[in-house]
C-alpha positions in Angstrom: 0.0 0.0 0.0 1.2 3.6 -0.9 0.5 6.5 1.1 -1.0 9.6 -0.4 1.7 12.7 -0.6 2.2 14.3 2.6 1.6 17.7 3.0 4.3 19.8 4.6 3.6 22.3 7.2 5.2 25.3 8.3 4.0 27.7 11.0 4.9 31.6 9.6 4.5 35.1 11.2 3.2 37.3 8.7 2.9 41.2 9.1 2.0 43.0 5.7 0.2 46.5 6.0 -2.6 47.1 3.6 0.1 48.8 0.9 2.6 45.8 1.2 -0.4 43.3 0.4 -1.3 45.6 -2.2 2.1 45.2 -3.9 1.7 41.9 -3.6 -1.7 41.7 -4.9 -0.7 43.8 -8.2 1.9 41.5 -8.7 5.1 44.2 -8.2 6.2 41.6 -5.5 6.2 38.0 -6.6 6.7 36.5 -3.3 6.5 36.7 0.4 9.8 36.8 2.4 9.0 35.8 6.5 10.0 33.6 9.3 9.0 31.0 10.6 7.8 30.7 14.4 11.0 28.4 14.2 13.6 30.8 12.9 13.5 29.7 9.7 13.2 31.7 6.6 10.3 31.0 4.4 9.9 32.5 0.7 6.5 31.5 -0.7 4.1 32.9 -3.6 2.8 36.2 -2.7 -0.9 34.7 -4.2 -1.2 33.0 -1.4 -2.0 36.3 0.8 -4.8 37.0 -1.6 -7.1 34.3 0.5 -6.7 36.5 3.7 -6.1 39.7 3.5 -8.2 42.5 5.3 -8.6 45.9 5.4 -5.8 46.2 7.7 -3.3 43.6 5.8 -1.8 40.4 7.1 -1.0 40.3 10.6 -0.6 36.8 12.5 0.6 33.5 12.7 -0.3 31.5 9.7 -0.2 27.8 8.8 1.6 27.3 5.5 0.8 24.2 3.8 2.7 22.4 0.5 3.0 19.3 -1.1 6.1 16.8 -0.7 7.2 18.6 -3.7 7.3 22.2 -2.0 4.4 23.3 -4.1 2.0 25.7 -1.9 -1.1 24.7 -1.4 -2.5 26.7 1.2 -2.5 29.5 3.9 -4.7 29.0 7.1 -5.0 31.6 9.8 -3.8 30.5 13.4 -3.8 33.6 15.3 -4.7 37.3 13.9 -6.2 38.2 10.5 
């Protein structure tokens, strides 16, 4: 029996004011340059804030999610919004 592909998961802080997103959004930033909760630098597509950005930005903890391939999949709140 095979198991399906695993996701991998990685816990980021994220803190993007309403402009940054917006750079982000337009696409005059490609992707999103943070740290992890575990020191570790992440880099991942800056599409992936476009599922939860407010008013005010991106402010939190997030769960990152991607396949065993490092293909992102998806963002999840933890904390903040």
């Amino acid at each position: 029996m095979h198991d399906a592909d695993p996701m991998q998961t990685i816990d980021v802080f994220i803190n993007l004011n309403y402009d940054e997103c917006l750079a982000h959004y337009e696409g005059r930033i490609a992707n999103v340059r943070t740290r992890s909760v575990d020191g570790r630098w992440v880099v991942f597509p800056a599409e992936a804030i476009r599922r939860v950005v407010g008013r005010d930005g991106v402010r939190g903890i997030y769960r990152l999610s991607f396949s065993e391939q490092g293909r992102f999949i998806s963002i999840n709140p933890l904390t903040g919004r």
